[in-house]
Backbone of each chain as ProteinMPNN parsed JSONL, in Angstrom:
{"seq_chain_A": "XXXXXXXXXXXXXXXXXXXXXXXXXXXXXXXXXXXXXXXXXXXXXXXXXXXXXXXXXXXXXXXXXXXXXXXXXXXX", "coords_chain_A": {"N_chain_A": [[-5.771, -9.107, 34.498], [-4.372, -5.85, 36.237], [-3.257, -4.361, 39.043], [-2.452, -1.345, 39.773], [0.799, 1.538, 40.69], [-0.017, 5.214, 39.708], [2.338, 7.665, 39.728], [3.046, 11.202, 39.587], [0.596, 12.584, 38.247], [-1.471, 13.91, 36.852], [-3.518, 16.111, 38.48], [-5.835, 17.497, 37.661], [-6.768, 16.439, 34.921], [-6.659, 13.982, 35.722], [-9.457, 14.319, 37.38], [-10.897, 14.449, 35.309], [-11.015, 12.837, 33.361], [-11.933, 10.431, 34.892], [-14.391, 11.946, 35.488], [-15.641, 11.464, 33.104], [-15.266, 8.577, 32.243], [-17.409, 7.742, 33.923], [-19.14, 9.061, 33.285], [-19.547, 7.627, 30.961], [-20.414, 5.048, 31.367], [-18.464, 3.183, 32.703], [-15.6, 1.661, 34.541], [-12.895, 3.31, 35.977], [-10.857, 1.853, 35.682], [-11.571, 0.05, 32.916], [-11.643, 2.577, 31.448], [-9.169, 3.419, 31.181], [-7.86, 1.407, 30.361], [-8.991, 1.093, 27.688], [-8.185, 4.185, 26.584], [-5.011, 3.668, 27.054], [-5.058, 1.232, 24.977], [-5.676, 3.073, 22.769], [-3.574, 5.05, 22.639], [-1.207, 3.661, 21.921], [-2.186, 2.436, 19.583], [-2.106, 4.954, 17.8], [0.665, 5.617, 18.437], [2.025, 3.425, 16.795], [0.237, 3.902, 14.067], [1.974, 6.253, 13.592], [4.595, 5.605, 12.995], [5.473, 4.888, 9.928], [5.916, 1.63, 8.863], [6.49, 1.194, 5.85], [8.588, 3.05, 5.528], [10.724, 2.374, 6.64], [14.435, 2.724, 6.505], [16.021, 0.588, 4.263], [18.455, -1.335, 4.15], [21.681, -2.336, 2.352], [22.223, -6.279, 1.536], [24.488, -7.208, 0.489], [26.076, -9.276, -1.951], [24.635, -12.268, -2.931], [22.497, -12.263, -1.966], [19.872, -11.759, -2.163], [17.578, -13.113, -2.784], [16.476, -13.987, -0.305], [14.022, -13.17, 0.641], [12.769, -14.89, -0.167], [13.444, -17.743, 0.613], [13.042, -18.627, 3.216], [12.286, -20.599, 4.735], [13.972, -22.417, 3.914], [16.324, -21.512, 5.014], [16.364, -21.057, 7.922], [15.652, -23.852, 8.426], [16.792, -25.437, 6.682], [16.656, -27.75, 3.866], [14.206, -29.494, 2.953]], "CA_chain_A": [[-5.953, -7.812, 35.157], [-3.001, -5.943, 37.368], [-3.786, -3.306, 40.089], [-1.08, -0.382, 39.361], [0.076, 2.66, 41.208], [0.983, 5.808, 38.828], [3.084, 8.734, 40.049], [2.94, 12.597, 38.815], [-0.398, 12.655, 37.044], [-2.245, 15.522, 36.26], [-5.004, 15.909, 39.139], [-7.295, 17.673, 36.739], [-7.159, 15.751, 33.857], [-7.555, 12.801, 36.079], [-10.389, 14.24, 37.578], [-11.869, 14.679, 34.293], [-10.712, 11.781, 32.992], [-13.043, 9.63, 35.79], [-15.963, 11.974, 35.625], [-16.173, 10.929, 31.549], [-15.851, 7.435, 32.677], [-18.818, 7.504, 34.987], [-20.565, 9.069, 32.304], [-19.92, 6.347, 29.775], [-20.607, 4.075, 32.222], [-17.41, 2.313, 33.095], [-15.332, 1.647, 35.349], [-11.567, 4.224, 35.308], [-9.42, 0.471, 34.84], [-11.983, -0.248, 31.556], [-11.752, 3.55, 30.331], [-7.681, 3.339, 30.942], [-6.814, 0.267, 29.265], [-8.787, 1.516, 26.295], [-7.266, 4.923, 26.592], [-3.902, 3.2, 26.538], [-4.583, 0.472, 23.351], [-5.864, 3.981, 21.711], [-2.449, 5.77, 22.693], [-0.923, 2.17, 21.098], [-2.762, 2.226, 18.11], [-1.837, 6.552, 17.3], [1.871, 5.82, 17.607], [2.138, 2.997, 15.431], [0.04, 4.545, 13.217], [2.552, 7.451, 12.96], [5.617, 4.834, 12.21], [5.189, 3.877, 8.926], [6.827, 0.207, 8.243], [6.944, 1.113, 4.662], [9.708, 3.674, 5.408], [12.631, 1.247, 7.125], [15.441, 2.483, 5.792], [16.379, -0.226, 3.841], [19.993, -1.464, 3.556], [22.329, -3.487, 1.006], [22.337, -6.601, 2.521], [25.042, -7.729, -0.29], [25.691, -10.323, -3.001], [24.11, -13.82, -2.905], [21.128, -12.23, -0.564], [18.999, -11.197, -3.461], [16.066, -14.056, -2.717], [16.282, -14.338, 1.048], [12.842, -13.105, 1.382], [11.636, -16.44, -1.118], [14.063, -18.861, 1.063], [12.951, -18.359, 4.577], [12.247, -21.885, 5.638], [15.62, -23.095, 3.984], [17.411, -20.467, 5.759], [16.254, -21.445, 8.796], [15.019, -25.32, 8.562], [17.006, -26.118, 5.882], [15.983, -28.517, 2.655], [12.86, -30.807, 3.588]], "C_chain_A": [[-4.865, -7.587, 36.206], [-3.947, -5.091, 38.296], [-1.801, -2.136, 39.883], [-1.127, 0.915, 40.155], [0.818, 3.903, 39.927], [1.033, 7.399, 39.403], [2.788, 9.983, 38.901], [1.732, 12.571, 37.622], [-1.602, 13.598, 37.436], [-3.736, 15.326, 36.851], [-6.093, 16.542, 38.481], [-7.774, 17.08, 35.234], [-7.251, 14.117, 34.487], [-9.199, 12.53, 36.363], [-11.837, 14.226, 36.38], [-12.299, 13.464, 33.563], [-11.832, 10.0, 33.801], [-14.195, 9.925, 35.753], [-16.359, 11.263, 34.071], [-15.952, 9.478, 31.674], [-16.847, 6.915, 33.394], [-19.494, 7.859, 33.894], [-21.31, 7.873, 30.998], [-19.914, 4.833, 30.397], [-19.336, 2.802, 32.524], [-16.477, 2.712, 33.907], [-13.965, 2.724, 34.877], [-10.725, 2.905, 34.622], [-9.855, 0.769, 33.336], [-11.59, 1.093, 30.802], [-9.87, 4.1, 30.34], [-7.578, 2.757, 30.508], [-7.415, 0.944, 27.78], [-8.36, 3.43, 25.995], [-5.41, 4.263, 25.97], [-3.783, 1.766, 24.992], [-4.793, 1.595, 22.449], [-4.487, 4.563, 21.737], [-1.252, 4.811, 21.372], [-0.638, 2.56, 19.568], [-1.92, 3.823, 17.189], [-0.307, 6.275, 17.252], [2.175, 4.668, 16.918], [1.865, 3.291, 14.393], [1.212, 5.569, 13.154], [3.743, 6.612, 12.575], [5.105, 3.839, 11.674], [5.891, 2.346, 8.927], [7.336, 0.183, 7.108], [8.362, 2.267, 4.504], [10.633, 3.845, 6.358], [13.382, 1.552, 6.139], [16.141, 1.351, 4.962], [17.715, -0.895, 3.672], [20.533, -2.314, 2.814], [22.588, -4.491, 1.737], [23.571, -7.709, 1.458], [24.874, -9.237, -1.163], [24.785, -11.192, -2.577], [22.395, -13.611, -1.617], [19.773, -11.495, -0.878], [17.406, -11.869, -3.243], [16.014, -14.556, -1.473], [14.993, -14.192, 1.57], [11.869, -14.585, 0.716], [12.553, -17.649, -0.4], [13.921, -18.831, 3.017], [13.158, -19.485, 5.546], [13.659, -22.775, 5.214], [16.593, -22.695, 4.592], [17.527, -21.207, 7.22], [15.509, -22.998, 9.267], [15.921, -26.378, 7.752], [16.103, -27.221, 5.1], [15.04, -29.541, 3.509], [12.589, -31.501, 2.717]], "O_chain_A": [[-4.406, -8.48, 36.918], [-5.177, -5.151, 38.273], [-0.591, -2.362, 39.9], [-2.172, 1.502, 40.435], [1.871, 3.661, 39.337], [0.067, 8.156, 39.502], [2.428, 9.829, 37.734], [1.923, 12.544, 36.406], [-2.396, 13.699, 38.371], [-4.719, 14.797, 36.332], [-7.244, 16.168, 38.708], [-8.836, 17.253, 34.635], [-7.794, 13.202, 33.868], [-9.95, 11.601, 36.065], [-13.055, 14.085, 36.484], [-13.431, 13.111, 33.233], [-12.199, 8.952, 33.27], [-15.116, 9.115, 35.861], [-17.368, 10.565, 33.981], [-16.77, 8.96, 30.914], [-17.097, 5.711, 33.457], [-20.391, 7.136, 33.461], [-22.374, 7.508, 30.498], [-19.479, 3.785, 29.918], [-19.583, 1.597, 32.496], [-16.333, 3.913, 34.134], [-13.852, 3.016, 33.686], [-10.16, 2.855, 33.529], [-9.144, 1.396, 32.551], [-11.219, 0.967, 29.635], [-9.432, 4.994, 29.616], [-6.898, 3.158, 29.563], [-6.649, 1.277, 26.876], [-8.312, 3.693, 24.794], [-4.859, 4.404, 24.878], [-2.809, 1.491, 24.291], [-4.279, 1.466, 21.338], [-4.067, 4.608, 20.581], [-0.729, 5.235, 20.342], [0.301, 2.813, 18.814], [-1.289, 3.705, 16.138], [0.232, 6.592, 16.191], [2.936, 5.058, 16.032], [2.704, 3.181, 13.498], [1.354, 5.641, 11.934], [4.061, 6.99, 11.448], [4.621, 2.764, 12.027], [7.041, 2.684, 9.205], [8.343, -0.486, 6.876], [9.047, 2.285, 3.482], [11.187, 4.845, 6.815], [13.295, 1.002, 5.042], [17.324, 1.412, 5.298], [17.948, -0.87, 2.463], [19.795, -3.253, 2.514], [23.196, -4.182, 2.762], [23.526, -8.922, 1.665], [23.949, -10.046, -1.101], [24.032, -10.767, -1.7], [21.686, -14.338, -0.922], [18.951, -10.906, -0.176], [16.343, -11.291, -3.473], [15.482, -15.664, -1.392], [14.629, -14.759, 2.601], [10.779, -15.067, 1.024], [12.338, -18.723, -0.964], [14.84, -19.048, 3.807], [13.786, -19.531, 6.604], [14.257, -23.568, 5.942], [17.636, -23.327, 4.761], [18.53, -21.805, 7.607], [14.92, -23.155, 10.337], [15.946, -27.6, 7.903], [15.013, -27.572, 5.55], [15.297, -30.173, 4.533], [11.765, -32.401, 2.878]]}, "seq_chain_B": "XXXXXXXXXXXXXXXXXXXXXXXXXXXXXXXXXXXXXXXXXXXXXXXXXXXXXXXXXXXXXXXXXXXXXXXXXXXXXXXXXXXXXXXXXXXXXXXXXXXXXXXXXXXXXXXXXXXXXXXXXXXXXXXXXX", "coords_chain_B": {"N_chain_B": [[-7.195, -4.849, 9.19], [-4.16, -6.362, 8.469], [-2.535, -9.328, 7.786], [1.233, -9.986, 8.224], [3.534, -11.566, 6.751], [6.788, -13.619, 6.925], [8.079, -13.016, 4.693], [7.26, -10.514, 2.711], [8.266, -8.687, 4.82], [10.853, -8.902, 5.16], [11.806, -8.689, 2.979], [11.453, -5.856, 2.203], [13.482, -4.803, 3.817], [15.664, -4.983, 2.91], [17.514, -3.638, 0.551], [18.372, -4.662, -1.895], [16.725, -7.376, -2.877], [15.165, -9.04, -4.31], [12.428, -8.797, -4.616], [12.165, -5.747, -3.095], [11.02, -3.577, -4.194], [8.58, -3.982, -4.591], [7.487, -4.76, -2.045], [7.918, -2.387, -0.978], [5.971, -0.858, -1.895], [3.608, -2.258, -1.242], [3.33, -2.548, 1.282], [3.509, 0.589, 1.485], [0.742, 1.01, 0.662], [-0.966, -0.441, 1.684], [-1.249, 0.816, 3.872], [-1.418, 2.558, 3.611], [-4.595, 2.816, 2.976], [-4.86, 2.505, 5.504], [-5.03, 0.333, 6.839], [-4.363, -2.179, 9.741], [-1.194, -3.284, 10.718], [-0.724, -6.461, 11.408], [1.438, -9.106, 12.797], [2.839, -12.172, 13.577], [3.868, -13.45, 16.917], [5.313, -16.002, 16.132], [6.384, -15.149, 13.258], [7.622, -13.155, 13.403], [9.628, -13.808, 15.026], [10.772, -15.826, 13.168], [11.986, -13.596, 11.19], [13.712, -12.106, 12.632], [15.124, -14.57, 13.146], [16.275, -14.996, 10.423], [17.335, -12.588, 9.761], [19.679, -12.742, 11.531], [21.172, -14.353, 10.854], [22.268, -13.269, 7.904], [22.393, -11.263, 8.378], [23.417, -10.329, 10.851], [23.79, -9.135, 14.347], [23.219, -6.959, 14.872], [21.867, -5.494, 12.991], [19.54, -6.57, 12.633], [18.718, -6.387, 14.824], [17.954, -3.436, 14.633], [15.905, -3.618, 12.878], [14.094, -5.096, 14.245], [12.969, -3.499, 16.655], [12.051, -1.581, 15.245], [9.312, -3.023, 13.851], [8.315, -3.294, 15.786], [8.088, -1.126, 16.636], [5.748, -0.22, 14.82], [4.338, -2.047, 14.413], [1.683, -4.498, 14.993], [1.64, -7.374, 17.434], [0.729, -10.42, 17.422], [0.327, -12.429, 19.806], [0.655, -16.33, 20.031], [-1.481, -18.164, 21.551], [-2.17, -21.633, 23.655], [-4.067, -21.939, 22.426], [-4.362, -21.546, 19.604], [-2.18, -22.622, 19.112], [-2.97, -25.018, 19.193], [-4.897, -25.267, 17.076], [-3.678, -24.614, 14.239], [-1.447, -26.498, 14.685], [-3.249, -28.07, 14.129], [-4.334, -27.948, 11.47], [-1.69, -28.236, 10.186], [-0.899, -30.856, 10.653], [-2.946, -31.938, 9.09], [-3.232, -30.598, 6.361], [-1.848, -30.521, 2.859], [-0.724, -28.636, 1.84], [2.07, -26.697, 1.016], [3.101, -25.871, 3.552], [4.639, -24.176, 6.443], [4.65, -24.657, 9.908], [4.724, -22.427, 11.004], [3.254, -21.059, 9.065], [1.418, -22.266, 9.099], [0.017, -21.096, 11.51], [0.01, -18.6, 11.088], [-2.153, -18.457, 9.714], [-4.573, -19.58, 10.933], [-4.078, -17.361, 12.779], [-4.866, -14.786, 11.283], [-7.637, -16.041, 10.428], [-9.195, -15.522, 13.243], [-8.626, -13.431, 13.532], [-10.139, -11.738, 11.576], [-9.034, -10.849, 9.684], [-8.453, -9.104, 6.616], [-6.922, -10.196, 5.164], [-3.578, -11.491, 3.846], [-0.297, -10.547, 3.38], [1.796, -11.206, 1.542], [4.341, -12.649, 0.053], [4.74, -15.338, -1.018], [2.513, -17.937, -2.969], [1.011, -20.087, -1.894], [-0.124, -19.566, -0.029], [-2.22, -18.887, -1.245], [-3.771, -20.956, -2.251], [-4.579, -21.857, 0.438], [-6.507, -20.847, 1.352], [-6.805, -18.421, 1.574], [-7.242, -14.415, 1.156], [-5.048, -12.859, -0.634], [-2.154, -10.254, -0.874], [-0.137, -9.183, -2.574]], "CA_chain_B": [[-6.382, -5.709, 9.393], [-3.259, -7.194, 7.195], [-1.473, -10.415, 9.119], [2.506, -9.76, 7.675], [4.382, -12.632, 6.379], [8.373, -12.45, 6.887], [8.688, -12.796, 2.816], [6.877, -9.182, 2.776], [9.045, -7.816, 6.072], [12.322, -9.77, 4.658], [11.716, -7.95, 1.213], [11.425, -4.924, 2.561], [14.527, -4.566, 4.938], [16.909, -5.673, 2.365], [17.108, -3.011, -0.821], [18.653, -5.528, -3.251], [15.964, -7.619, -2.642], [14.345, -9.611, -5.511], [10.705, -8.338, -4.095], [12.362, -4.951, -2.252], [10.346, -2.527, -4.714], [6.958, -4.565, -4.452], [7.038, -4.869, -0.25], [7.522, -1.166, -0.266], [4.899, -0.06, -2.294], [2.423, -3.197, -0.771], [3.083, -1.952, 2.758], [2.753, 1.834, 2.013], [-0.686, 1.103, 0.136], [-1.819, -1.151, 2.746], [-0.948, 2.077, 5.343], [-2.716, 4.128, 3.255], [-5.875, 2.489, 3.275], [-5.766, 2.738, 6.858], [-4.806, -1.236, 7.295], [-3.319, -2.173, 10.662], [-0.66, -4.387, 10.229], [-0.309, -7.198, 12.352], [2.934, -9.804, 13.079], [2.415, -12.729, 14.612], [5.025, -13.729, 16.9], [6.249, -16.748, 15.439], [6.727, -14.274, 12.076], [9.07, -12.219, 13.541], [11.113, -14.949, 15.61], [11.62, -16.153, 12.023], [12.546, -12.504, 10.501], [14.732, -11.925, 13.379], [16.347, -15.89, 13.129], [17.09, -14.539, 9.467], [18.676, -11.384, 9.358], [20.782, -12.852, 12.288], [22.13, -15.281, 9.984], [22.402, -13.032, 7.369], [23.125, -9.749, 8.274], [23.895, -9.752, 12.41], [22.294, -8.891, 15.209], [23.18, -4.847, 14.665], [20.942, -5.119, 12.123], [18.633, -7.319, 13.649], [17.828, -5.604, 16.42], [17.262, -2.166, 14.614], [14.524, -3.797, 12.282], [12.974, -6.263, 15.153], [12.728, -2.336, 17.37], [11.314, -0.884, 13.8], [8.848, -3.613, 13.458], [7.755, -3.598, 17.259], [6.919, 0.119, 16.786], [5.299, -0.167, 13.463], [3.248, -2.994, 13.909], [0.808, -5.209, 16.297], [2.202, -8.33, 17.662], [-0.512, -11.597, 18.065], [0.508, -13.861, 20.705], [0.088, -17.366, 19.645], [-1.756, -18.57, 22.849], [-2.223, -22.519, 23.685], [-5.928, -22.763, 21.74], [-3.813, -21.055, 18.778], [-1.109, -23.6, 18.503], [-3.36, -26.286, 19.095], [-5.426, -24.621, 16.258], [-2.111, -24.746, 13.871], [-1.392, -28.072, 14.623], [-4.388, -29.414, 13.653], [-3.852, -27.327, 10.354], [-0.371, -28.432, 9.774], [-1.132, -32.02, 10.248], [-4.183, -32.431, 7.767], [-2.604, -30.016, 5.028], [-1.217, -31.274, 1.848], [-0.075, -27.628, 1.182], [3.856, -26.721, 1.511], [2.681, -24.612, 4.429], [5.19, -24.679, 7.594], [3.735, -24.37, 10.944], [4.637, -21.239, 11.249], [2.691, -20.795, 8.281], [-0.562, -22.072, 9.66], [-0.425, -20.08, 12.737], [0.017, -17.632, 10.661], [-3.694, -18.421, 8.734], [-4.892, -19.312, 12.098], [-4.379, -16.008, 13.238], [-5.559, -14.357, 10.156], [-8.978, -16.1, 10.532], [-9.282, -15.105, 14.532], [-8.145, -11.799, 13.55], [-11.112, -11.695, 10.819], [-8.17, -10.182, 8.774], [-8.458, -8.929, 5.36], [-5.828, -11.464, 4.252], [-2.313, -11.528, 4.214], [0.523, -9.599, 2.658], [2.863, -12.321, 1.354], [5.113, -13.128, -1.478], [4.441, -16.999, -1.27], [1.954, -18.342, -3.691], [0.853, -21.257, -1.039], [-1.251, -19.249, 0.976], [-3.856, -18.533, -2.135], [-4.541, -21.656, -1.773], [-5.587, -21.996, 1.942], [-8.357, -19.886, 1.314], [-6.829, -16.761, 2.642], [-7.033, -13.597, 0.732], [-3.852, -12.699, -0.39], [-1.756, -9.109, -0.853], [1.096, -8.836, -2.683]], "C_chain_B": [[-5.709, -6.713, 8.349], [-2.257, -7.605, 8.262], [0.198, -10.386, 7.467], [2.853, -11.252, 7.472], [6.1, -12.061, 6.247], [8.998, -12.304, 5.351], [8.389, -11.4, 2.889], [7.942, -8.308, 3.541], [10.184, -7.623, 5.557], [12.601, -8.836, 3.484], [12.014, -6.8, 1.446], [12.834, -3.971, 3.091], [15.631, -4.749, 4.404], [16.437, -4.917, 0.517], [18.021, -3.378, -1.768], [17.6, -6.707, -3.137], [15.124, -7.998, -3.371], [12.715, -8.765, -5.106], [10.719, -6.854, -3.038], [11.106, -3.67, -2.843], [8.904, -2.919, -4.09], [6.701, -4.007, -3.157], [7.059, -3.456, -0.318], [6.737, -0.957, -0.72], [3.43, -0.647, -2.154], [1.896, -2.514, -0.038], [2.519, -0.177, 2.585], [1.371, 2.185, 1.219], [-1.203, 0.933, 0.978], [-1.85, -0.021, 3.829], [-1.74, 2.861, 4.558], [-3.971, 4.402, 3.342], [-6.207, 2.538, 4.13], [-6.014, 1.208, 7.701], [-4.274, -1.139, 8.629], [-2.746, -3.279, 10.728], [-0.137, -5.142, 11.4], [0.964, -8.748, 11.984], [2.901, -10.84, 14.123], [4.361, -13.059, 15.247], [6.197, -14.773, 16.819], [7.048, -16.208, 13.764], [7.709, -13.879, 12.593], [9.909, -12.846, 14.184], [11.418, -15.04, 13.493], [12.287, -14.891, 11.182], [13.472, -12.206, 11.144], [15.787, -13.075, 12.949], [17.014, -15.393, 11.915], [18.16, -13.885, 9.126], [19.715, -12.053, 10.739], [22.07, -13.656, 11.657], [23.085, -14.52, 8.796], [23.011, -11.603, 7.203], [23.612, -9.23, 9.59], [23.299, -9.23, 13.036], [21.958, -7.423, 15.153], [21.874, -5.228, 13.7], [19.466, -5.656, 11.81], [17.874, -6.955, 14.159], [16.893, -4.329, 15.517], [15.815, -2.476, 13.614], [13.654, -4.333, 12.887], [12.127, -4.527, 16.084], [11.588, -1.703, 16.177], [9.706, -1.42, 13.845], [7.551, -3.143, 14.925], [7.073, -2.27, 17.584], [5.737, 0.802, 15.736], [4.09, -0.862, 13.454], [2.695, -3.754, 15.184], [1.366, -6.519, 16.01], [1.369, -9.15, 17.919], [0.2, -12.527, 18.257], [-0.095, -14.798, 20.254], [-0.253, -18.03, 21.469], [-1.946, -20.636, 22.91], [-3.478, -23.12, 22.277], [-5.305, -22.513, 20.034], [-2.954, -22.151, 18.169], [-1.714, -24.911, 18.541], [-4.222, -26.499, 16.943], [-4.293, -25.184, 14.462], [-1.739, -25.693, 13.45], [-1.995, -29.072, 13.851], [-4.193, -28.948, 12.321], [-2.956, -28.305, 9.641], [-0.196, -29.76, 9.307], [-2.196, -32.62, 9.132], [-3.739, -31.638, 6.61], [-1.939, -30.575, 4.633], [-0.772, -29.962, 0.838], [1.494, -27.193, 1.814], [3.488, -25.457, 2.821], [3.378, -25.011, 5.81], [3.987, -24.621, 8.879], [3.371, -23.595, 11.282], [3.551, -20.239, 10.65], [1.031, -20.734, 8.629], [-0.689, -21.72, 10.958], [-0.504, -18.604, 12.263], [-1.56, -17.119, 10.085], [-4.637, -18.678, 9.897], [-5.265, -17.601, 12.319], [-5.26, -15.165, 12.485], [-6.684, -14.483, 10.531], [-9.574, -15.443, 11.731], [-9.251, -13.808, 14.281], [-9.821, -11.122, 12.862], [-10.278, -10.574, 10.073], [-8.534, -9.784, 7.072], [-7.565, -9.785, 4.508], [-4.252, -11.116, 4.664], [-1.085, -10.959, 3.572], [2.045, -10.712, 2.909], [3.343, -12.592, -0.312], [4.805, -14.764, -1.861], [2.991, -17.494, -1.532], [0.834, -19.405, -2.454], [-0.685, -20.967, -0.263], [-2.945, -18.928, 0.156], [-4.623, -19.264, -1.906], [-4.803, -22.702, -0.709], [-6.492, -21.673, 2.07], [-8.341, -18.625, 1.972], [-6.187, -15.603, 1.38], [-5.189, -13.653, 0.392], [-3.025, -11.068, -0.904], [-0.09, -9.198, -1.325], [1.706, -8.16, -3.916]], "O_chain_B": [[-6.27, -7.546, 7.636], [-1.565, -7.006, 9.086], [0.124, -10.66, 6.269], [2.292, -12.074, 8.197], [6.597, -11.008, 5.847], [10.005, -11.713, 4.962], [9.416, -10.796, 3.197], [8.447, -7.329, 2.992], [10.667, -6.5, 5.409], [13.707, -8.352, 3.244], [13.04, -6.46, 0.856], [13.099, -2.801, 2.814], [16.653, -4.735, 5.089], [15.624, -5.298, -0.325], [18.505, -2.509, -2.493], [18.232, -7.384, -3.948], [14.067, -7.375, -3.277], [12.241, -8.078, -6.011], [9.756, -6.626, -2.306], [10.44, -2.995, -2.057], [8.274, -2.254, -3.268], [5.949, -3.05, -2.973], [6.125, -2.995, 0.339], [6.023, -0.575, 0.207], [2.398, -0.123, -2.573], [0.8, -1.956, -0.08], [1.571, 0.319, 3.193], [0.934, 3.331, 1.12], [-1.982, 1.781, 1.414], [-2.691, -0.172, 4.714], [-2.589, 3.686, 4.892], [-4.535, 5.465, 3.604], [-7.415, 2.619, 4.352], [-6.735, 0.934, 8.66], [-3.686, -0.086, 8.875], [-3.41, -4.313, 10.798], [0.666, -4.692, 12.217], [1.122, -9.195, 10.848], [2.925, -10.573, 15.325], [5.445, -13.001, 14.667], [7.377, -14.687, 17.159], [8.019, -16.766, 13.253], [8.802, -14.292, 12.206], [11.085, -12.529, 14.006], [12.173, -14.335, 12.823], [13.207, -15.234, 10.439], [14.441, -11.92, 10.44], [16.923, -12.84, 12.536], [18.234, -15.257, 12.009], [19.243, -14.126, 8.595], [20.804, -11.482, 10.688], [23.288, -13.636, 11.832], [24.257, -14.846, 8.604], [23.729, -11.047, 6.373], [24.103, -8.108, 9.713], [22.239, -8.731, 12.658], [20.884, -6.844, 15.312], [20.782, -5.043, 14.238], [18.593, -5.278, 11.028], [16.646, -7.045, 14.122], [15.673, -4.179, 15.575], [14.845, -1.718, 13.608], [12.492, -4.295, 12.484], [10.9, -4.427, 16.121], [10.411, -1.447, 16.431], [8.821, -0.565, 13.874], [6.366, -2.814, 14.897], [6.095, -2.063, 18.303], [5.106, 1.857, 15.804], [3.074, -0.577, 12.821], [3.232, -3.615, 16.283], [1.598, -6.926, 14.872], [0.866, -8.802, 18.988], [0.684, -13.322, 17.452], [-1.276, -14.631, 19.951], [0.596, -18.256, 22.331], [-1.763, -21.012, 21.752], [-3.626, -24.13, 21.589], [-5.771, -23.279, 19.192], [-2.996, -22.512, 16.993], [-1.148, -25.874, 18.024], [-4.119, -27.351, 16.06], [-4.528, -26.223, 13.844], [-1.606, -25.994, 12.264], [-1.714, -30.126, 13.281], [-3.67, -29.899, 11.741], [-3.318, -29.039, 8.722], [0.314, -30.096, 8.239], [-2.081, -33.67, 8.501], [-3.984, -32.285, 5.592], [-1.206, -31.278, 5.328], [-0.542, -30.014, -0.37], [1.871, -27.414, 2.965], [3.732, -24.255, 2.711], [2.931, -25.992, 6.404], [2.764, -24.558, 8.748], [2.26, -23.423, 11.783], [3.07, -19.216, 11.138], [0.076, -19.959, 8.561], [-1.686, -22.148, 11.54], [-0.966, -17.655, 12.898], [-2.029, -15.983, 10.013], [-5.62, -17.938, 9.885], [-6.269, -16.921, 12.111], [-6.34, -14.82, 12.964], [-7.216, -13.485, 11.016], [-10.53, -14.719, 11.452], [-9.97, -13.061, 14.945], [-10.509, -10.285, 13.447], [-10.794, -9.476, 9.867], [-9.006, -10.752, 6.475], [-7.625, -9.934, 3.288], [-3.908, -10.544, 5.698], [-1.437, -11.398, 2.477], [2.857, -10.913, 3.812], [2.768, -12.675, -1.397], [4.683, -15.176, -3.014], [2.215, -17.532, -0.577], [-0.34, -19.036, -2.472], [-1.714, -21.6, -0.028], [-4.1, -18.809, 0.565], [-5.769, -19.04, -1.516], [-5.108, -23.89, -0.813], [-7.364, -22.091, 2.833], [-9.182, -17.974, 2.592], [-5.107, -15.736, 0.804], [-4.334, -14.293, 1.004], [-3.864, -10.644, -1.699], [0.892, -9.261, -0.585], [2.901, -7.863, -3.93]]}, "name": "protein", "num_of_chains": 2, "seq": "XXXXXXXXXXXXXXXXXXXXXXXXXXXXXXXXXXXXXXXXXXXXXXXXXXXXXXXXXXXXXXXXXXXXXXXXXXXXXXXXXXXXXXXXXXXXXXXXXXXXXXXXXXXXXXXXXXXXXXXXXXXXXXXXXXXXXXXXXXXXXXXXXXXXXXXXXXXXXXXXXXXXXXXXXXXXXXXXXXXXXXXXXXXXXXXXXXXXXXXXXXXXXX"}
């Protein structure tokens, strides 16, 4: 747990923002942190992983994703 | 919840890529369903150590940034690597360490399994996705 201070924030959507934490019975920290893992969660969700540009990563580098631990451990 | 393997990531990021078609059309199933894909972070040290070898850090960086906004990161904490350990040492499967922090996590996670090109992990007893 930190203690934080935060600049330019919107005195009526704070105030709103605290009374709907009193209502759901918690404290503002508990109904900010999960505020912020929900903020989290919405933009990962919007960047896909499956559409990384992909690039040529040329010859001989065809089975790098099936040689990972030789790449980096070499032969055992 | 789907714990990434860097064969899947690796596949992906590289479109000559013996397994480049598969990883994309794994990952954008697994997104479709509404999976959230998690990365532990001994996974991506090793996807990063890769492409550094292989393709430089330019290109490095912009998939480790990609990854970091794409996907959830699980800290391997002390109880984790002890966890791992104990794994690593009693297995008689080709499974690195990395590997069983990787199945570790998975279980902790109460993951749906794992989204991996390597055969190994079927049989750990962890779902597998590929």
């Amino acid at each position: 747990m930190t203690t934080i201070t935060v600049r330019d924030v919107s005195a009526d959507a704070f105030r709103e923002f605290k009374a709907e934490a009193i209502r759901q019975k918690m404290t503002v920290g508990t109904a900010l942190t999960l505020a912020m893992e929900r903020f989290r969660a919405d933009v990962k969700k919007r960047v896909r992983l499956s559409d990384f540009p992909a690039t040529d990563w040329g010859k001989g580098n065809e089975r790098v994703s099936e040689n990972v631990d030789e790449i980096l451990y070499g032969d055992s | 919840m789907i714990v990434l393997d860097a064969s899947v990531a690796l596949g992906l990021a590289n479109s000559t890529d013996v397994h480049h078609a598969r990883a994309k059309t794994l990952l954008s199933e697994l997104q479709s369903d509404g999976s959230r894909l998690l990365l532990t972070d001994y996974v991506f040290n090793e996807i990063i150590g890769v492409m550094l070898r292989k393709v430089g850090k330019k290109k490095a960086m912009a998939f480790g940034e990609y990854l970091l906004q794409s996907t959830f990161i699980a800290h391997t904490d002390g109880a984790m690597l002890k966890d791992a350990w104990s794994l690593f040492t009693k297995t008689t499967l080709g499974l690195s360490l990395v590997d069983c922090a990787l199945v570790v996590t998975a279980k902790r996670a109460h993951a749906k399994g794992i989204a991996t090109f390597d055969n190994e992990f079927k049989r750990a007893g962890i779902a597998v996705f590929a």
